[in-house]
C-alpha positions as CSV (number, residue, x, y, z in Angstrom):
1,X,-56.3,-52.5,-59.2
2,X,-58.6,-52.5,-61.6
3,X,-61.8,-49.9,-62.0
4,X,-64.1,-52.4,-62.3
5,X,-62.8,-54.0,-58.9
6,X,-63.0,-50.6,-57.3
7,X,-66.6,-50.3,-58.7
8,X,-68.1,-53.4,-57.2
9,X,-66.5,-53.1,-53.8
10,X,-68.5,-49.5,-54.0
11,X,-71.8,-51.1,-54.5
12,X,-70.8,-54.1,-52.5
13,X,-70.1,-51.7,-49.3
14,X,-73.1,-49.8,-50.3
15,X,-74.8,-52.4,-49.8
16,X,-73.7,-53.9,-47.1
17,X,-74.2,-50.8,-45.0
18,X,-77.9,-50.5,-46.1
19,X,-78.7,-53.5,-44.9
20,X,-77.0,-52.0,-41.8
21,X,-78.8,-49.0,-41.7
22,X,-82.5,-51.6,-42.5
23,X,-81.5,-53.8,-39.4
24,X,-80.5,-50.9,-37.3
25,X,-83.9,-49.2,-37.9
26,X,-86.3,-52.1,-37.4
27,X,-84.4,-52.5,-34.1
28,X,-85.2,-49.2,-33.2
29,X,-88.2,-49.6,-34.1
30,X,-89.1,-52.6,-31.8
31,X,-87.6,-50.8,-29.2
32,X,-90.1,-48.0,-29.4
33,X,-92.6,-50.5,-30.2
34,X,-92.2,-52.2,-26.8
35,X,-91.1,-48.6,-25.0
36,X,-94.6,-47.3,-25.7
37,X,-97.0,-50.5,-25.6
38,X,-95.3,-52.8,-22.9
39,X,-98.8,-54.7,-22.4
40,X,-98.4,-56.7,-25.1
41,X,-94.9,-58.1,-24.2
42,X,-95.5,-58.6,-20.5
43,X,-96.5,-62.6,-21.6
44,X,-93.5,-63.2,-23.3
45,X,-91.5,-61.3,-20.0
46,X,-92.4,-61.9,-16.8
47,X,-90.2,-59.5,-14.9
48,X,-91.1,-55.7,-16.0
49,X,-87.7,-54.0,-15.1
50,X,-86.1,-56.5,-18.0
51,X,-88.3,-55.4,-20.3
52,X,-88.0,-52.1,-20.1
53,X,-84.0,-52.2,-19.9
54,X,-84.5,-54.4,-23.0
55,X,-86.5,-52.1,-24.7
56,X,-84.0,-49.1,-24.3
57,X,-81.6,-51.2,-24.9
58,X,-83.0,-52.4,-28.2
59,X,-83.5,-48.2,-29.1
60,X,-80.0,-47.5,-28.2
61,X,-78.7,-50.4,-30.7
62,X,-81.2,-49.3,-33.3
63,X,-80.3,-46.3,-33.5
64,X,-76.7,-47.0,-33.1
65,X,-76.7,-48.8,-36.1
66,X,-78.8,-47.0,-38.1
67,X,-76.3,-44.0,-37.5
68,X,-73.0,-46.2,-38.5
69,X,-75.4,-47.8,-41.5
70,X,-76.0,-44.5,-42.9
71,X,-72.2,-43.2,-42.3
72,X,-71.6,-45.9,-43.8
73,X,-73.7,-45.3,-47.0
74,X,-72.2,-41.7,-47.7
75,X,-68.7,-43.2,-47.6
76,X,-69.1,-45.6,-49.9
77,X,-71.0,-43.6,-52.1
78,X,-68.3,-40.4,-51.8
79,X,-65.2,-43.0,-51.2
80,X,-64.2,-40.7,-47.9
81,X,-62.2,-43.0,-45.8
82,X,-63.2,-41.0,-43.0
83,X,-66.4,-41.5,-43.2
84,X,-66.0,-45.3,-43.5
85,X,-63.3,-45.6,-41.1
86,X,-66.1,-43.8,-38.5
């Protein structure tokens, strides 16, 4: 394989898992967001006990995927399959 083949499926991966890592965080984010200030989402859901499960739920993803995005990251950029195969 050529180096310039391996070189842009670095970056390309790189990539790919920071915009893992961005989507996992603003998840998490919005999950804390509606953890801590509920009041302002109890329009959009009626039924409090969803919301709440929702929020944690949203936090677990986040966080989730900001923890594989950023794995994710320092294989690409070291080339450790382990690391990418996590």
């Amino acid at each position: 394989v050529p180096m310039g083949v391996l070189s842009c499926m670095k970056y390309l991966m790189f990539i790919f898992n920071v915009l893992v890592f961005a989507g996992g965080t603003c998840l998490a984010g919005v999950g804390v967001w509606v953890a801590v200030d509920p009041a302002g989402f109890q329009d959009i859901v009626a039924v409090r006990a969803v919301l709440s499960a929702g929020a944690w739920l949203l936090l677990a993803v986040g966080i989730a995927l900001s923890l594989l995005g950023f794995l994710g990251c320092c294989g690409a950029l070291r080339r450790s399959r382990p690391l990418l195969l996590l």
